[in-house]
PyMOL Python script that loads the backbone (N, CA, C, O; Angstrom):
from pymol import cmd

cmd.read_pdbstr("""\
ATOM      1  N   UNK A   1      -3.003  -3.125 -13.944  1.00  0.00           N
ATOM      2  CA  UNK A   1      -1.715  -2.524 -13.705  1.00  0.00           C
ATOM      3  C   UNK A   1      -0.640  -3.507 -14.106  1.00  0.00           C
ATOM      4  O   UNK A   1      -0.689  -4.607 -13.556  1.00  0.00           O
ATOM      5  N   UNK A   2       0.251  -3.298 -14.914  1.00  0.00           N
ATOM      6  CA  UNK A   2       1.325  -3.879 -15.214  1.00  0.00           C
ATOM      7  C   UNK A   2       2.356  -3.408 -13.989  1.00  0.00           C
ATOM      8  O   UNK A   2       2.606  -2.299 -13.518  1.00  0.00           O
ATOM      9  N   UNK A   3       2.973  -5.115 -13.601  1.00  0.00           N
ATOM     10  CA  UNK A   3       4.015  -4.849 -12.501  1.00  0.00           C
ATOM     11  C   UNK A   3       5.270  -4.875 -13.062  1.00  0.00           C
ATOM     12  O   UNK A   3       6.103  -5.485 -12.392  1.00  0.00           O
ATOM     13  N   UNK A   4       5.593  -4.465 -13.939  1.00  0.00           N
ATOM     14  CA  UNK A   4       7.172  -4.135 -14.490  1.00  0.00           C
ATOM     15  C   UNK A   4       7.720  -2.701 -14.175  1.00  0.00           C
ATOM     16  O   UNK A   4       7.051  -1.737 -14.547  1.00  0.00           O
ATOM     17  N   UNK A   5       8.637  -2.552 -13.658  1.00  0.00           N
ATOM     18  CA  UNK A   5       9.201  -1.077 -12.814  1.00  0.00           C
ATOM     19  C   UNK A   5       8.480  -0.501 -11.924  1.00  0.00           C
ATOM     20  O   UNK A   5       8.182   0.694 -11.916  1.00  0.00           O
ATOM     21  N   UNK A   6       8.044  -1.633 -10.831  1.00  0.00           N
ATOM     22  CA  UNK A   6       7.092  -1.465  -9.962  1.00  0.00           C
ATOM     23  C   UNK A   6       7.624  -0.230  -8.869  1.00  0.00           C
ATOM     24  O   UNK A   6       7.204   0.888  -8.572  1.00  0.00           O
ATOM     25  N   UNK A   7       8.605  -0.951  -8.515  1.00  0.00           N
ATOM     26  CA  UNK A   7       9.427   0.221  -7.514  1.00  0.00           C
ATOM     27  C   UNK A   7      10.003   1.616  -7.870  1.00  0.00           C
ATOM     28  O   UNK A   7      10.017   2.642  -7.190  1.00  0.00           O
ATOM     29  N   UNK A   8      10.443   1.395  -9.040  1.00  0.00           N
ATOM     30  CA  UNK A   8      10.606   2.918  -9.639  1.00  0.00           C
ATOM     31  C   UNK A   8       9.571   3.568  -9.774  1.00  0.00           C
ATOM     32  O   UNK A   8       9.740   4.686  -9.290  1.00  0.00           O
ATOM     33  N   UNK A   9       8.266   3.399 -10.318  1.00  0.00           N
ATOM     34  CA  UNK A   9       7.423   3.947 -10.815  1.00  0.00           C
ATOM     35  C   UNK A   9       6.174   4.159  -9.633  1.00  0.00           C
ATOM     36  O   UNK A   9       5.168   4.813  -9.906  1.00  0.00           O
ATOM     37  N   UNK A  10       6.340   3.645  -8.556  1.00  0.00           N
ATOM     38  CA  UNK A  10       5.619   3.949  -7.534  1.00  0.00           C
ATOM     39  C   UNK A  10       6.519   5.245  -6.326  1.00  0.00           C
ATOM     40  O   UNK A  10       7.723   5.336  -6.087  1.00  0.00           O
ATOM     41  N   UNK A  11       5.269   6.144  -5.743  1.00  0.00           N
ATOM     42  CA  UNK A  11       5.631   7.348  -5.096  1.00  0.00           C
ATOM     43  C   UNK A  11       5.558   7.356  -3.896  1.00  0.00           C
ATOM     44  O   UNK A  11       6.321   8.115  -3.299  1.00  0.00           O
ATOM     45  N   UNK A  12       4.738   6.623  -3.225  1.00  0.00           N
ATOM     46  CA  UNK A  12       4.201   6.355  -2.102  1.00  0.00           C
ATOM     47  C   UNK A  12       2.998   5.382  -1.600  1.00  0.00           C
ATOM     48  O   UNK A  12       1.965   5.172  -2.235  1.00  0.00           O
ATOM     49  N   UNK A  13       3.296   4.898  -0.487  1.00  0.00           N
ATOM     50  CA  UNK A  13       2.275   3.587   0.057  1.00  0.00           C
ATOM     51  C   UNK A  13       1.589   3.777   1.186  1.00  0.00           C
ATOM     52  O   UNK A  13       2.185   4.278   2.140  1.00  0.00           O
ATOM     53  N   UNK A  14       0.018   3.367   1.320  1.00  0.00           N
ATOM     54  CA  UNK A  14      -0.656   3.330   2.278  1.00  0.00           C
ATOM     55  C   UNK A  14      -1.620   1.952   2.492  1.00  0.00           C
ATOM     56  O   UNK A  14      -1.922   1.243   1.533  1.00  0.00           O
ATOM     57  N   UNK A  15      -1.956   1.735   3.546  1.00  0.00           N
ATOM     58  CA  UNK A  15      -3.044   0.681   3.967  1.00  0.00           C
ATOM     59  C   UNK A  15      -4.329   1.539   4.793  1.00  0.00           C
ATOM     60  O   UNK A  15      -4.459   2.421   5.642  1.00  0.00           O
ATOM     61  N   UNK A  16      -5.368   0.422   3.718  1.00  0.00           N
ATOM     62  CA  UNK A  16      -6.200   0.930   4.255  1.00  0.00           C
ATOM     63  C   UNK A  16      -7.184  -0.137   5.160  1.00  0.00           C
ATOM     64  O   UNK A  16      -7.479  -1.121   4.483  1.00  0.00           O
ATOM     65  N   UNK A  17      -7.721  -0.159   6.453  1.00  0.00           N
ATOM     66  CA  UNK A  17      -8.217  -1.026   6.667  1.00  0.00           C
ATOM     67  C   UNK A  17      -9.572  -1.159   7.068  1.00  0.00           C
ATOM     68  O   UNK A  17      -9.884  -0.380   7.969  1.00  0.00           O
ATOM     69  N   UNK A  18     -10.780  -2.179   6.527  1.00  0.00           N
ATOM     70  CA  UNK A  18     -12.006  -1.595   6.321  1.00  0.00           C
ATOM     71  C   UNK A  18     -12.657  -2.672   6.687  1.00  0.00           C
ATOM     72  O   UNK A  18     -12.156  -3.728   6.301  1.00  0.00           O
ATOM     73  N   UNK A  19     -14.146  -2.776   7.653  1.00  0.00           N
ATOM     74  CA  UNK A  19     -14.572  -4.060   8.001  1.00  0.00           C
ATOM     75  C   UNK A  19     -15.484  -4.491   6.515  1.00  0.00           C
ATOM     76  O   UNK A  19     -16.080  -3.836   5.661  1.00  0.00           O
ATOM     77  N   UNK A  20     -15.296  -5.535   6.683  1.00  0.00           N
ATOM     78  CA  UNK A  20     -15.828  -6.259   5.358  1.00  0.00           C
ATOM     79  C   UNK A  20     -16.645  -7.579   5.746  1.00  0.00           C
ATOM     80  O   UNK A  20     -15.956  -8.416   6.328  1.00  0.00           O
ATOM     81  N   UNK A  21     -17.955  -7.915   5.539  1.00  0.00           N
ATOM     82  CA  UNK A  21     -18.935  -8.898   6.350  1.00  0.00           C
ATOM     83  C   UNK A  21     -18.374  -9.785   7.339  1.00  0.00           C
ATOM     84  O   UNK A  21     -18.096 -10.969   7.148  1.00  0.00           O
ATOM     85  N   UNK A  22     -18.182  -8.945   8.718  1.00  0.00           N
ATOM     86  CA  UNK A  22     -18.116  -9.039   9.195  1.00  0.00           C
ATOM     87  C   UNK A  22     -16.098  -9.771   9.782  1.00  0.00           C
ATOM     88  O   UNK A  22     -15.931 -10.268  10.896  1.00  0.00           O
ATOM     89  N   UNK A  23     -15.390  -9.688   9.159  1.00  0.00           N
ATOM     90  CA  UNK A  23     -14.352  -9.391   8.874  1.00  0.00           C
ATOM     91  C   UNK A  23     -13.710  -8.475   8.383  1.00  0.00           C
ATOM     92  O   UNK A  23     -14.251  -8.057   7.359  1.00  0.00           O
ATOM     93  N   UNK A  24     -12.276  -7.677   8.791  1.00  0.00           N
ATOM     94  CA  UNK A  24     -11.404  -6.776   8.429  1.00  0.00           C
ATOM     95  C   UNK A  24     -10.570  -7.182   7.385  1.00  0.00           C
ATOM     96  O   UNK A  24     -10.047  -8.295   7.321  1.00  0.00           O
ATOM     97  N   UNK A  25     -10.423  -6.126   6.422  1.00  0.00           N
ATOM     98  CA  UNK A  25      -9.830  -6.454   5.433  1.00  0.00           C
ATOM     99  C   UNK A  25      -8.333  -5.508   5.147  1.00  0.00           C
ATOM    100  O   UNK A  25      -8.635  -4.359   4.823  1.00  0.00           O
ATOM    101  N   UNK A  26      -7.929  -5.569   5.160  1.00  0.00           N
ATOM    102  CA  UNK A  26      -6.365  -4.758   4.563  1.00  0.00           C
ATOM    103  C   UNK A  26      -6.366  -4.383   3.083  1.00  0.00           C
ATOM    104  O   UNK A  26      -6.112  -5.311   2.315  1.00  0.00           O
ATOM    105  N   UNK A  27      -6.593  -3.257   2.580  1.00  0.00           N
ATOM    106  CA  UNK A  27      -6.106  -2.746   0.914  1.00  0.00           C
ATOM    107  C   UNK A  27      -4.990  -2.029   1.281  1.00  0.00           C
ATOM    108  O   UNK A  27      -4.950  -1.324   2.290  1.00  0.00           O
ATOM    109  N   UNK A  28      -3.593  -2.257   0.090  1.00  0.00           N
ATOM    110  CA  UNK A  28      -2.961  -1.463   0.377  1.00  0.00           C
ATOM    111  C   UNK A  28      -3.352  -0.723  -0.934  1.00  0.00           C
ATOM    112  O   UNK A  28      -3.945  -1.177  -1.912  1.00  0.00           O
ATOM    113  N   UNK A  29      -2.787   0.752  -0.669  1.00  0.00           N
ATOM    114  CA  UNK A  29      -3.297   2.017  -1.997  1.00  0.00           C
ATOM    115  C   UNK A  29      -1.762   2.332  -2.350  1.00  0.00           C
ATOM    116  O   UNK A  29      -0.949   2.880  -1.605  1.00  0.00           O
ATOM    117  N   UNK A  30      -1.575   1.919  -3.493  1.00  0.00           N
ATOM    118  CA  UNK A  30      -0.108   2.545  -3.782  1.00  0.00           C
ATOM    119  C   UNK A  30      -0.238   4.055  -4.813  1.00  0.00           C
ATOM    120  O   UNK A  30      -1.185   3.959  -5.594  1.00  0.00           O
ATOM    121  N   UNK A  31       0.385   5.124  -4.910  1.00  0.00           N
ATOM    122  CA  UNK A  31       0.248   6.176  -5.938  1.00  0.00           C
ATOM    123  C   UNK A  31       1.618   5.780  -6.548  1.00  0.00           C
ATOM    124  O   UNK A  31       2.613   5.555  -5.859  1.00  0.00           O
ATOM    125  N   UNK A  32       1.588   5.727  -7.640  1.00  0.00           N
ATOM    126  CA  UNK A  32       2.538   5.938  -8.994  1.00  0.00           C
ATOM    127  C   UNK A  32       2.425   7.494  -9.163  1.00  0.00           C
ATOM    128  O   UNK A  32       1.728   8.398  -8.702  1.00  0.00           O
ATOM    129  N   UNK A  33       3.642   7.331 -10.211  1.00  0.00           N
ATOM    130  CA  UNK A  33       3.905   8.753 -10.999  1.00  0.00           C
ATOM    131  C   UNK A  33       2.757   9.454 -11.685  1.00  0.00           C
ATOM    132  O   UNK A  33       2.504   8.744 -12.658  1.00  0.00           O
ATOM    133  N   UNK A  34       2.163  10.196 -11.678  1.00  0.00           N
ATOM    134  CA  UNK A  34       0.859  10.648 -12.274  1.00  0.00           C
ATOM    135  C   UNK A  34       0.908  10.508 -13.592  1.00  0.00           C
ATOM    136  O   UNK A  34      -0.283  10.531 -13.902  1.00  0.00           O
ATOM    137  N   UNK A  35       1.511  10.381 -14.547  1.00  0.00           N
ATOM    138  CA  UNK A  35       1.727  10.496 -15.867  1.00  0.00           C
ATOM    139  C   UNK A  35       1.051   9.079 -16.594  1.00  0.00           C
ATOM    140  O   UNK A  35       0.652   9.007 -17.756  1.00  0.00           O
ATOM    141  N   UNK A  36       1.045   8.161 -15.736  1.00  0.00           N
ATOM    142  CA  UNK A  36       0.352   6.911 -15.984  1.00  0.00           C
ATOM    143  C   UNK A  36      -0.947   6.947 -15.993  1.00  0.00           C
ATOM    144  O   UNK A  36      -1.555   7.783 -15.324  1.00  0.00           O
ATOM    145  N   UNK A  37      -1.570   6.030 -16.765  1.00  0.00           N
ATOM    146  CA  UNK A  37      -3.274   6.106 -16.701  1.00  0.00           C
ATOM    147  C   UNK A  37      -3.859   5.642 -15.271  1.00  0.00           C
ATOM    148  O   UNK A  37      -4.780   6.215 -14.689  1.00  0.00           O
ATOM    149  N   UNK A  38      -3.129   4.443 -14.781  1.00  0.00           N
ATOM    150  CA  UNK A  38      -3.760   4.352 -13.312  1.00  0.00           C
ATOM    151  C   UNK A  38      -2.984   4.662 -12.380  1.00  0.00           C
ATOM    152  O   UNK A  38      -2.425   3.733 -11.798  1.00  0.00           O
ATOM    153  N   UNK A  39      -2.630   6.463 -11.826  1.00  0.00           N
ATOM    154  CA  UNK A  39      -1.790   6.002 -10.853  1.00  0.00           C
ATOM    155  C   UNK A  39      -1.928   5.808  -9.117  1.00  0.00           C
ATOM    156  O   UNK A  39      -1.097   5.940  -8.219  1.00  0.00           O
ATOM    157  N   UNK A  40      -3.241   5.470  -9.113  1.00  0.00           N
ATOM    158  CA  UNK A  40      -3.387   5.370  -7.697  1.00  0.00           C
ATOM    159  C   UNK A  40      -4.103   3.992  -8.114  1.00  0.00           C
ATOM    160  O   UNK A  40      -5.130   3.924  -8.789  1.00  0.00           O
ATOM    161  N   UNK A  41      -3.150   2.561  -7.428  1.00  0.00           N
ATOM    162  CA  UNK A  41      -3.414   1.897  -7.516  1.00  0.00           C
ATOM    163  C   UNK A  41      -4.282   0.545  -5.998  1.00  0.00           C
ATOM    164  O   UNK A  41      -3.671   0.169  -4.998  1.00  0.00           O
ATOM    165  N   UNK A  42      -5.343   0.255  -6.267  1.00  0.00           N
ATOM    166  CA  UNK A  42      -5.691  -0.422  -4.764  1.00  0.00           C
ATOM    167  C   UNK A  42      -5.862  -1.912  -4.958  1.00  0.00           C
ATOM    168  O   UNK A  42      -6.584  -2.315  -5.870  1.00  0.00           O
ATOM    169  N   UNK A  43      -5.162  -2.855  -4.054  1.00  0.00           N
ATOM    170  CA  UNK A  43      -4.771  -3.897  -3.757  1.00  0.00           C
ATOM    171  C   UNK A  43      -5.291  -4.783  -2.394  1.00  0.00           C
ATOM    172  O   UNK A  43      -4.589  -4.793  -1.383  1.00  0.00           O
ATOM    173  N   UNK A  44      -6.316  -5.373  -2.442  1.00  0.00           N
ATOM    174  CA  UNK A  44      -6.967  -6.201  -1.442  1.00  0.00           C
ATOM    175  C   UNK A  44      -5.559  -7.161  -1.242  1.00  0.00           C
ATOM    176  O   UNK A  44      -4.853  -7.834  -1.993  1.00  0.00           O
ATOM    177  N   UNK A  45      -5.570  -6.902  -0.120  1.00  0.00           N
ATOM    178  CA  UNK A  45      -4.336  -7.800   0.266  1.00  0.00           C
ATOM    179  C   UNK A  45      -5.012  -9.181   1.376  1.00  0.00           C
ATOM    180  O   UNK A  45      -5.023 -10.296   0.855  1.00  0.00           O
ATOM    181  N   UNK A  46      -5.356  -9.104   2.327  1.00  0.00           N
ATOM    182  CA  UNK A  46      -6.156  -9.931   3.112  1.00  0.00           C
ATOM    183  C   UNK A  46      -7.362  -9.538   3.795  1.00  0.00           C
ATOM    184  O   UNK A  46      -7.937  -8.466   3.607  1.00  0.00           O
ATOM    185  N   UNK A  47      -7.833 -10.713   4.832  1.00  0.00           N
ATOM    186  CA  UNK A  47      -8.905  -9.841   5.320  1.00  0.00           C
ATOM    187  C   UNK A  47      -8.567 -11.100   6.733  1.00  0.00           C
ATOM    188  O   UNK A  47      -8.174 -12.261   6.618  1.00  0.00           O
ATOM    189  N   UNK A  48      -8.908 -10.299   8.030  1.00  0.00           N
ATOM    190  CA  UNK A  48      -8.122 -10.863   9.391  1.00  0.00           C
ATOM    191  C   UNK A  48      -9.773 -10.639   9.976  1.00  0.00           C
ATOM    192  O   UNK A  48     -10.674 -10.011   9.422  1.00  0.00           O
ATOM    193  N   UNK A  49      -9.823 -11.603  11.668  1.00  0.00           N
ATOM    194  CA  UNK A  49     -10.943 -12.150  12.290  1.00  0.00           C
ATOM    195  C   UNK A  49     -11.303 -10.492  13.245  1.00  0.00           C
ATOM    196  O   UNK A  49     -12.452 -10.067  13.367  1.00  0.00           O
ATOM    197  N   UNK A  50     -10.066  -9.769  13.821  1.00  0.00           N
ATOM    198  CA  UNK A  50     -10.256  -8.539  14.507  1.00  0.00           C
ATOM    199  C   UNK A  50      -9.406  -7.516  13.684  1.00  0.00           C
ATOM    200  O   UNK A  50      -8.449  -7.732  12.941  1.00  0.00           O
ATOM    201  N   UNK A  51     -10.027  -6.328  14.025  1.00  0.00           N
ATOM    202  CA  UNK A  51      -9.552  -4.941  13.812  1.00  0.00           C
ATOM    203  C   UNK A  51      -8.045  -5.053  13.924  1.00  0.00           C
ATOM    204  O   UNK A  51      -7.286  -4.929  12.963  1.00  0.00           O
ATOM    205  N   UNK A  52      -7.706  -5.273  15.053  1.00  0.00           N
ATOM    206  CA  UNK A  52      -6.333  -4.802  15.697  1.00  0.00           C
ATOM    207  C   UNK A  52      -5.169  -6.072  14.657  1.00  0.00           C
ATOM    208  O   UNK A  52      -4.196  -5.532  14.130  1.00  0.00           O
ATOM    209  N   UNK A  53      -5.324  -7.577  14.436  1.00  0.00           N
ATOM    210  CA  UNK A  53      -4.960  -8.000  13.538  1.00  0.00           C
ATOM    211  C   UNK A  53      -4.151  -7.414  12.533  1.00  0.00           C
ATOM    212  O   UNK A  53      -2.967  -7.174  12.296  1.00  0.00           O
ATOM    213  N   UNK A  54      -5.638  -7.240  11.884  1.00  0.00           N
ATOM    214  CA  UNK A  54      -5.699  -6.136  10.902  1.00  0.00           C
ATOM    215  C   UNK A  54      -4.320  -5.412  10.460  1.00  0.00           C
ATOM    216  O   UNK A  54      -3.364  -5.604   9.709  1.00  0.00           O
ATOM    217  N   UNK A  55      -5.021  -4.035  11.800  1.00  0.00           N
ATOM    218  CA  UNK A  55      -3.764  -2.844  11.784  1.00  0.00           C
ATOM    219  C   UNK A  55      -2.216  -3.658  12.310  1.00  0.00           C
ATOM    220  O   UNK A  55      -1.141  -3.359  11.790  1.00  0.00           O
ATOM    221  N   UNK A  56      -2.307  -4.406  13.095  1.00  0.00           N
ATOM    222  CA  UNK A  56      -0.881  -4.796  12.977  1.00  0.00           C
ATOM    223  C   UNK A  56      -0.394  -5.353  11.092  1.00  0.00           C
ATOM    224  O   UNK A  56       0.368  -4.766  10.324  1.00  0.00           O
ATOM    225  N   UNK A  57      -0.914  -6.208  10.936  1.00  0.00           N
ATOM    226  CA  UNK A  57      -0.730  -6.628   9.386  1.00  0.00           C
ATOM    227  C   UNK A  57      -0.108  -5.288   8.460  1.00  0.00           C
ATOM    228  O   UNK A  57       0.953  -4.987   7.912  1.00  0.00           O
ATOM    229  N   UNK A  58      -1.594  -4.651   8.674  1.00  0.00           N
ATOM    230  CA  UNK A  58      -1.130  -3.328   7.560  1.00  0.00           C
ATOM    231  C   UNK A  58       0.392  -2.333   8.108  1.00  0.00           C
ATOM    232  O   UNK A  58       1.118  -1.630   7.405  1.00  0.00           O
ATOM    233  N   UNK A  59       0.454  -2.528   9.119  1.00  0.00           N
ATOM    234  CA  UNK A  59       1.839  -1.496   9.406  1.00  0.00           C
ATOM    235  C   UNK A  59       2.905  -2.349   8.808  1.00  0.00           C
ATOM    236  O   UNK A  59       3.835  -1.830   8.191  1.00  0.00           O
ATOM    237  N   UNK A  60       2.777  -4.044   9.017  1.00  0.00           N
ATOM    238  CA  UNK A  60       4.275  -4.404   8.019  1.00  0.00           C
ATOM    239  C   UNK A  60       3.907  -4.544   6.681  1.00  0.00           C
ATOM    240  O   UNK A  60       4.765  -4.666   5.806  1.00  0.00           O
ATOM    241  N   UNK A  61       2.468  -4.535   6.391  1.00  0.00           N
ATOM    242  CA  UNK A  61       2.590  -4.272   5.006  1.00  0.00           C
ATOM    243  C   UNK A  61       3.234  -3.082   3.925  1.00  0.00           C
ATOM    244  O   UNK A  61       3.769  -3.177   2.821  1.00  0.00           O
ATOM    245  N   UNK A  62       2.817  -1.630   5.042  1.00  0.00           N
ATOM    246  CA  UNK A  62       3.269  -0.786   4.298  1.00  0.00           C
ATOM    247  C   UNK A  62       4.706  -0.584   4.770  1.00  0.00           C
ATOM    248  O   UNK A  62       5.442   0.034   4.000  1.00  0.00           O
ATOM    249  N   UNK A  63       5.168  -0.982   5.832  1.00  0.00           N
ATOM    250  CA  UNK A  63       6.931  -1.368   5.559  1.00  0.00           C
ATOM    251  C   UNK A  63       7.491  -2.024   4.862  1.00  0.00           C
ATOM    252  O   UNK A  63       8.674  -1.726   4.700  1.00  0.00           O
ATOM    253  N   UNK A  64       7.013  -3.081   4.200  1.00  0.00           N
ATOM    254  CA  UNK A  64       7.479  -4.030   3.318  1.00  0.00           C
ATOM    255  C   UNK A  64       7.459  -3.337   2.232  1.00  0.00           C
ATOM    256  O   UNK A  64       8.633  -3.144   1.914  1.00  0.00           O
ATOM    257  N   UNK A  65       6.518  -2.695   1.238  1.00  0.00           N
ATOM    258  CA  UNK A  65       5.967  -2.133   0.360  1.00  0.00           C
ATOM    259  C   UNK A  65       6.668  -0.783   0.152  1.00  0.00           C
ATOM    260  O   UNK A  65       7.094  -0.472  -0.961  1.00  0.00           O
ATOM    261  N   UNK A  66       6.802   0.105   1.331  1.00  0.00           N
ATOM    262  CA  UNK A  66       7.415   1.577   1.428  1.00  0.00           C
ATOM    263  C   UNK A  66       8.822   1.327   1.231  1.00  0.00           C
ATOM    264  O   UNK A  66       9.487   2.264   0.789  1.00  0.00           O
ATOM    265  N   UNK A  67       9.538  -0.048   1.542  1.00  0.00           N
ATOM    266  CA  UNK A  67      11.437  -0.072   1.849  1.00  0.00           C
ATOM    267  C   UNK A  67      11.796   0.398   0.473  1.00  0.00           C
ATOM    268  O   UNK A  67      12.717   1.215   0.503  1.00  0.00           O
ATOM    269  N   UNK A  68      11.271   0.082  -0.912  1.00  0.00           N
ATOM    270  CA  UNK A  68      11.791   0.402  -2.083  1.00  0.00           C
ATOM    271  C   UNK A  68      11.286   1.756  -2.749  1.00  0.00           C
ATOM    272  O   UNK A  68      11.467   1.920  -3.955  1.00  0.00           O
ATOM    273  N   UNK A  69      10.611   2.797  -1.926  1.00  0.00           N
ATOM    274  CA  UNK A  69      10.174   3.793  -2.320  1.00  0.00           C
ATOM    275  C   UNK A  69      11.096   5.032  -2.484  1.00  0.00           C
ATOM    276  O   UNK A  69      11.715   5.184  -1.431  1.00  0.00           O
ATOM    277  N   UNK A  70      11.324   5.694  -3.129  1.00  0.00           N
ATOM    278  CA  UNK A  70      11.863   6.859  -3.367  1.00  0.00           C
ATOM    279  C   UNK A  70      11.917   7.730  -2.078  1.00  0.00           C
ATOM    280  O   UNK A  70      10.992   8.082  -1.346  1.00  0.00           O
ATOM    281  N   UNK A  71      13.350   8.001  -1.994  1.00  0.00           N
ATOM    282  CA  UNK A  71      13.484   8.860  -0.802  1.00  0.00           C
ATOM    283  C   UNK A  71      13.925  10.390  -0.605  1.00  0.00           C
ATOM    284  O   UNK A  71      15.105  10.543  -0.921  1.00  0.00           O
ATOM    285  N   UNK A  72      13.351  11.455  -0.207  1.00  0.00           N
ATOM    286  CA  UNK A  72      13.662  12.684  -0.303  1.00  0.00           C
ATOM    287  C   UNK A  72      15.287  13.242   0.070  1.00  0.00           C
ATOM    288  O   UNK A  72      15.594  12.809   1.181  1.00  0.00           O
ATOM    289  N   UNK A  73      16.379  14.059  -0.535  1.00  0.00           N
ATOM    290  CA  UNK A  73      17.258  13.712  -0.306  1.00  0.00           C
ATOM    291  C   UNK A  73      17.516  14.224   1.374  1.00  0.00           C
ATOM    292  O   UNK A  73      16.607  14.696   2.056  1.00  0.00           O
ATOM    293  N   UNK A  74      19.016  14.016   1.897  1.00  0.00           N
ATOM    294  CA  UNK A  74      18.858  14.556   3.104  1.00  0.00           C
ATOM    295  C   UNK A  74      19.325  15.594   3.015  1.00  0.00           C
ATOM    296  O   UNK A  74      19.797  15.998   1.952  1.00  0.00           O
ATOM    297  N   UNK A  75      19.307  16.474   4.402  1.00  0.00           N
ATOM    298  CA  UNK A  75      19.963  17.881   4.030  1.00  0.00           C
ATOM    299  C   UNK A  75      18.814  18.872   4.762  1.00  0.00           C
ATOM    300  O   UNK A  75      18.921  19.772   5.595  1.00  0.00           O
ATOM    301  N   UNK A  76      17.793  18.347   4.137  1.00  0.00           N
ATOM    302  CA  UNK A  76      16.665  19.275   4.487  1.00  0.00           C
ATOM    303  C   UNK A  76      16.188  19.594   5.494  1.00  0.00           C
ATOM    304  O   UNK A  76      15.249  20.390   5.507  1.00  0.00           O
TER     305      UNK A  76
END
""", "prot")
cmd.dss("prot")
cmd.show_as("cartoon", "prot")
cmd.util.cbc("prot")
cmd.orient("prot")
């Protein structure tokens, strides 16, 4: 994945968190614009000693990650 117009070109962000030998690991899954060849992109970000770690990690990950995402307008 080329990271040039990262924030424009991405749609939405998730974490996923998965035990991994015997450690938890954090991927975050970003989707891009479909028009791209890869647009669901997955990103090993760390890997923490407990679960709960973990899920704390991944919730500011995908806040950090989600702040520059495209927003639906208001109104609706």
């Amino acid at each position: 994945m080329s990271d040039a117009h990262f924030p424009d070109q991405a749609l939405a962000a998730h974490a996923d968190v998965e035990p991994e030998g015997g450690r938890w690991v954090v991927y975050l899954v970003v989707t891009m614009i479909p028009d791209r060849d890869d647009y669901v992109v997955r990103h090993r970000i760390a890997d923490y000693p407990t679960e709960r770690h973990a899920r704390i990690a991944a919730r500011w990950i995908v806040g950090a990650a989600s702040r520059d995402l495209p927003r639906p307008p208001l109104g609706f």
